[in-house]
N, C-alpha and C positions, 0 to 999 in steps of 0.2 A: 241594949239595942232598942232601938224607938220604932215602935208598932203604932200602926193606924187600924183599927177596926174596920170592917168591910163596907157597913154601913157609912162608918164616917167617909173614907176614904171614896165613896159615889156620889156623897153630898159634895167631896172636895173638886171631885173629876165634874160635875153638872155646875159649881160656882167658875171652872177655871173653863167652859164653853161659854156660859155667859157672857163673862168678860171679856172674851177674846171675840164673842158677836158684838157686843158694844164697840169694839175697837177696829172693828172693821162690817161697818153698818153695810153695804152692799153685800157681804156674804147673808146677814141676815134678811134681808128684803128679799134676796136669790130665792131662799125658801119656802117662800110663803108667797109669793108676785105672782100677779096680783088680788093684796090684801082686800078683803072683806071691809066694805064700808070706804075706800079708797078711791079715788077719782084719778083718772090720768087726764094728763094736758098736753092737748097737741098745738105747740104753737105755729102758727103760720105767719110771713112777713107780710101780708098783703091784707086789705080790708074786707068786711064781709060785702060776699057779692062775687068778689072779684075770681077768675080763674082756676086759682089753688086753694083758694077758700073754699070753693063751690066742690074741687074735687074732695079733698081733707071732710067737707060735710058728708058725700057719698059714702064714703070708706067708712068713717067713726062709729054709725051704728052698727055695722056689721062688727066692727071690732069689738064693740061691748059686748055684743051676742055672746060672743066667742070666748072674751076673755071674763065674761060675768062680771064686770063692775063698769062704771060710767065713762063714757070715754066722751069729751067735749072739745071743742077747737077755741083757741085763744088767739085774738088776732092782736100780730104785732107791729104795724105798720111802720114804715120809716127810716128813713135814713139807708136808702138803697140795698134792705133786706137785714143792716147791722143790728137795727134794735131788738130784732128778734134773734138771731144768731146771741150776741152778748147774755141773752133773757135763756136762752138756753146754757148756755156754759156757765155762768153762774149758778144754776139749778144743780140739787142733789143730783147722785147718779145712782138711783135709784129705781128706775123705769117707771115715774109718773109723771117726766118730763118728758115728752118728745120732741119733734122736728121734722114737720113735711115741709122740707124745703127745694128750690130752686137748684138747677147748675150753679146759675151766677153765685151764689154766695158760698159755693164751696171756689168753684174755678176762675171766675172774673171779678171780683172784687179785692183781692188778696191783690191783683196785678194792678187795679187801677183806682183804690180808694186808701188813702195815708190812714184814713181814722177804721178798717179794715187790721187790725194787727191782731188776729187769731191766725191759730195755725191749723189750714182744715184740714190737716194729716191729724194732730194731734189733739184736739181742742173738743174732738165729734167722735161717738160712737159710731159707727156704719152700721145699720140693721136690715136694710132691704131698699130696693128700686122701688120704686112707687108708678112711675108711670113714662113714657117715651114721646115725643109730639114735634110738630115742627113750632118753627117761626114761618108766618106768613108777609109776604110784601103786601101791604093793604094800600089803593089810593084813593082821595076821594073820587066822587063820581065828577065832581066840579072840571074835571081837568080833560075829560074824556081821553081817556086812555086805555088799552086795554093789554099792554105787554110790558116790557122790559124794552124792546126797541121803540117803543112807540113814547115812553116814558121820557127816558136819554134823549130820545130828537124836542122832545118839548121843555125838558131843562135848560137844552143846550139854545133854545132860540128863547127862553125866559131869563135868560143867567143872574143871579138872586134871589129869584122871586120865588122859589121853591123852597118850604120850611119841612123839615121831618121832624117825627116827634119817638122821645125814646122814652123808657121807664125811667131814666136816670142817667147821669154823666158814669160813662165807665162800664154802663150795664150792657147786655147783648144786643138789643135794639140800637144805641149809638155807635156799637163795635161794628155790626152789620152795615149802619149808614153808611161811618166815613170809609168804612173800605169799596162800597159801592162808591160813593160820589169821588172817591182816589181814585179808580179803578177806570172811570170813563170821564175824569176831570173837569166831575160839575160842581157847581156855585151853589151852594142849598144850604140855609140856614139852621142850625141845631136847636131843637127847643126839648128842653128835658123836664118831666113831669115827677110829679110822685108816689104814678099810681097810674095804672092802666085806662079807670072811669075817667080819668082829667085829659087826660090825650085821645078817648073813643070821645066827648064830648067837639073837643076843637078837630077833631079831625072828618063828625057828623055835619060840624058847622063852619067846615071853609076854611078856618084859622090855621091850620095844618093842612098838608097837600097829601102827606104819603107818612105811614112808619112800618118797621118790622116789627111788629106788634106778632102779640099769640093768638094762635090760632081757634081757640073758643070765642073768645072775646071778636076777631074777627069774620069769624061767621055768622055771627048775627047781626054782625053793621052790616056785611054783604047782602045779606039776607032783607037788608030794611030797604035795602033801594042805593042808600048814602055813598054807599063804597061797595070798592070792587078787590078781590084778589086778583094779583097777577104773576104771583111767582111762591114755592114751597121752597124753602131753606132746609132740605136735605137731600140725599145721596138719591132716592128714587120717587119718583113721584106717592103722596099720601094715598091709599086705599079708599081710604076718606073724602077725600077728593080730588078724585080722579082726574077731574076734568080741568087742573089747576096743576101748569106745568110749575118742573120745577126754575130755579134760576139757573142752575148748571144748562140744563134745556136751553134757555135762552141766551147763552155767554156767559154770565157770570159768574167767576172762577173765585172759588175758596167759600165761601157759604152754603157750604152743602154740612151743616153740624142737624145732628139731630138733636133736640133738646132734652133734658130728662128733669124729673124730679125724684129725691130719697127719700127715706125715713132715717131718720137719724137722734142718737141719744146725745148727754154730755160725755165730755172723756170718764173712762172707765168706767163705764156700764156694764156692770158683771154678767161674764159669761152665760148663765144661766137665765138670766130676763131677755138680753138677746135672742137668747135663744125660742125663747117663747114669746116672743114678739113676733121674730123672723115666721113662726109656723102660722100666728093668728092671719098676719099680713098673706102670705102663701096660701092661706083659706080664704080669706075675706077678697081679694083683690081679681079672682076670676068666674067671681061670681057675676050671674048675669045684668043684673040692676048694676052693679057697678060698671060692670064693661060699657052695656049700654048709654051710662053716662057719657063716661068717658068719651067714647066715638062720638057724641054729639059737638065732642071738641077739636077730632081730629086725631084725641091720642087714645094709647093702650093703655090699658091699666096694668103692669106686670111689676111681679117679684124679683128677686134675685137673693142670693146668699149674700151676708154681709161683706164676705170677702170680693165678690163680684161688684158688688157697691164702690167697696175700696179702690178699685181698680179701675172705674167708670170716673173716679174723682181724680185720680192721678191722672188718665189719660186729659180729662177736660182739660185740667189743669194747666198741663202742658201746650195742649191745642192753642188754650184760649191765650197764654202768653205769647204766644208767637202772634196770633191777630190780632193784640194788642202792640206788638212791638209793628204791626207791618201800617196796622192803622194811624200810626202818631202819636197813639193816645198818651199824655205825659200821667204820673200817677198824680189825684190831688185832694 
């Protein structure tokens, strides 16, 4: 009969744990997340400066607090939110990759960009809501306008001469357009940017007339003189600003989405760094220098369960396919 000594026999049981955390490296990251001397990286699709940059900068320090090791933003610009998405999936899943991203790029890019081929069901960890906000209708002051009816009456007696400006072909701002300019069958020209500063500059300087632009970003053009809000792209009028009806308010039917942002990992991000992510974010996110932030944009700063996240991405999903199938939009 073949005996093993008791000794040897805990040396054998502590080699065959090893090996089997080797062979499956997210169990062991689970236990120890996050490591000592280890940096996490939040990447963002936009440049420093811009909107979700600015909020992503809010939140990071509190997260380090929290989770005792450095937390930094990595800005990923480009290509309609994919070069970051792809820069994430790629990335171990280990929880030093993260993802403060956009709706668009879980729910509207999948319907209307070909080089888009992730699946945001399966591709993304779900970790928590990050924050809730409108789209604002911004115009310039150039046009003197001050509504949505007053808007349509001066398209419709300018017919071409109206250019709008979007983040990108395909993104929420051009989706917004064409179903507005569908919708009361005006002539307006589509100019797509690659980046929020390129579209707040031409549309400071005349070059652009009007866009659905976000709401931080347009409240400091409103605020400079340049431009005016004239409509909230959601269900009831913003807290935030009050005084800035919505478009359903003024006839326009189907634009009432609220927008969000997540936090989000690569696929299979084990359980247990989720999980401790999800509580950091849940401590960090209603604190009041954050909130404060945030309001100066218009938006909330809120959490949610992963599983809640999950469910915020499917419904988008769905929403946004149909406003892309009603708006024309061809996928490209």
């Amino acid at each position: 009969m073949f005996v093993v000594k008791q000794g040897v026999l805990a040396q054998l049981l502590c080699a065959a744990v090893g090996i089997a955390a080797l062979g499956l490296p997210g169990l062991a990251a689970a236990q120890d997340y996050p490591a000592k001397g280890r940096t996490i990286r939040v990447v963002v699709a936009f440049p420093p400066g811009v909107g979700v940059d600015a909020q992503a900068r809010a939140v990071t320090p509190k997260l380090a607090e929290i989770l005792g090791v450095p937390v930094i933003v990595d800005n990923k610009p480009g290509a309609g939110t994919l070069m970051a998405a792809n820069e994430v999936i790629k990335a171990p899943a280990d929880g030093y990759t993260l993802f403060y991203s956009a709706s668009s790029t879980m729910a509207q890019n999948p319907h209307t960009m070909l080089a888009a081929t992730y699946d945001p069901f399966k591709d993304f960890t779900p970790i928590s809501m990050g924050a809730k906000g409108p789209l604002v209708l911004v115009v310039s002051n150039t046009l003197g306008v001050n509504n949505v009816k007053e808007l349509v009456a001066y398209a419709k007696a300018h017919p071409g001469q109206l250019s709008y400006g979007s983040f990108g072909t395909g993104t929420s701002s051009h989706i917004f357009g064409q179903i507005f300019a569908k919708q009361y069958g005006l002539e307006m020209t589509h100019v797509p940017y690659k980046g929020g500063s390129d579209l707040a500059l031409d549309l400071l300087g005349g070059r652009i007339q009007l866009a659905f632009d976000a709401a931080p970003a347009s409240i400091s053009h409103a605020a400079s003189g340049k431009a005016k809000l004239i409509g909230v792209a959601s269900p009831q009028r913003n807290p935030f600003l009050p005084g800035v009806p919505t478009l359903n308010e003024q006839g326009v039917v189907g634009l009432d989405l609220t927008s969000w942002l997540g936090w989000f990992g690569p696929a299979k991000l084990p359980p247990d760094v989720v999980k401790k992510l999800q509580a950091a974010l849940a401590q960090a996110l209603p604190q009041k220098p954050v909130q404060d932030f945030y309001k100066q944009g218009a938006y909330v700063a809120e959490s949610s369960t992963p599983e809640e996240l999950a469910a915020a991405v499917r419904e988008a999903y769905d929403r946004w396919g149909a406003l892309v199938h009603q708006a024309g939009i061809v996928k490209q």
